[in-house]
N, C-alpha and C positions, 0 to 999 in steps of 0.2 A: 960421609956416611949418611946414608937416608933413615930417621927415623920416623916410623909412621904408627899411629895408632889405629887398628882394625879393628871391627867385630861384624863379625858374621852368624846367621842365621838361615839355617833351612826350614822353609816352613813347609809340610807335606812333602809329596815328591816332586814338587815344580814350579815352586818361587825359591828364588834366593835373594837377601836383603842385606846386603853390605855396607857399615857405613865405614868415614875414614877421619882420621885429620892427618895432615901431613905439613912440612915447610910452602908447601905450593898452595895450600885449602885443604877446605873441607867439602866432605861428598857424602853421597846416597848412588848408589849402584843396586838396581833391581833385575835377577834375571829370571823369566816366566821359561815355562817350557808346556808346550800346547801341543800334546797328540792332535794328530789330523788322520792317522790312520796307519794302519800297520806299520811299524816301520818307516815312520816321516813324522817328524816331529818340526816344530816351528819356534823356533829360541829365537826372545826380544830380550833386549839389552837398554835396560835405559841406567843413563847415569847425569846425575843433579849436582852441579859442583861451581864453588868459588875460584877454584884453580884455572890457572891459563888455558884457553882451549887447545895448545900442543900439547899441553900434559894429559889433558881431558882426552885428546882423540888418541895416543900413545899409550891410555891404560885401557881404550876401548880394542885397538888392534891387540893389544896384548891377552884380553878375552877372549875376540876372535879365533886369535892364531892357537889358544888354552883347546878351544872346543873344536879347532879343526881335526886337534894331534885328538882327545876325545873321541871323536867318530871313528876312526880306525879302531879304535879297542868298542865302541860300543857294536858295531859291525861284525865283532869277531868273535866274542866274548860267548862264553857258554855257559848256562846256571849249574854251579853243584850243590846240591842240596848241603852236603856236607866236605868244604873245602880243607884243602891241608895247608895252615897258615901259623906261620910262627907267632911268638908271642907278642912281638911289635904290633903285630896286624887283629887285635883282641878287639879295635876299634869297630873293624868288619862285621865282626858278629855281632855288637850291637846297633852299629846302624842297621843290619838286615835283618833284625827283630824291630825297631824303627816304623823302618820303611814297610815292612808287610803288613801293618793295624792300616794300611790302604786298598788291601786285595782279599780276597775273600774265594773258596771254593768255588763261586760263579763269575770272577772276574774272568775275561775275554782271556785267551792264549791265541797266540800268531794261526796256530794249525786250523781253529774252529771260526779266527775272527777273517781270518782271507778269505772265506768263501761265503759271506753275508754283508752287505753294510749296516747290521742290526750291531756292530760292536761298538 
């Protein structure tokens, strides 16, 4: 059995700071996410670690492969203002209270930021 210690942190909507310890090492795992423009986003992955570099590059593909599966739901996904989500899912609603003290009435939308590169 693998026991590992985690904690994780989202800071804003586009760092995440992971640290670890595990039987292999200890780590630092940071992932950035850098709009470039409507719809293209630029995800850096760095990861800081005492562990064997097999284990290092098999928790970096495992990231990888997290944010491939990701993109098909980010691609597809539609906002409801007001979703129908059972009680497990209570989380939802407060990270998307969260997450919105970053957008504002004037924040850019796809419809108005595709036809300028003022967004």
């Amino acid at each position: 059995m693998l026991d590992m210690k985690l904690r994780a942190y989202q800071i804003g909507p586009a760092i995440v700071h992971l640290t670890f310890e595990s039987m292999f090492g200890k780590g630092a795992y940071i992932q950035h996410i850098l709009p470039e423009e409507p719809l293209l986003q630029r995800v850096t992955n760095e990861l800081f670690t005492t562990a064997p570099t097999i284990i290092a590059a098999l928790f970096l593909a495992g990231e990888c492969l997290q944010i491939e599966r990701d993109i098909m739901i980010w691609n597809n996904k539609t906002f409801l203002k007001k979703p129908m989500l059972v009680k497990e899912e209570k989380a939802i609603v407060m990270f998307r209270r969260w997450y919105s003290q970053f957008y504002s009435e004037n924040s850019p939308r796809l419809g108005n930021a595709s036809k300028t590169l003022d967004w």
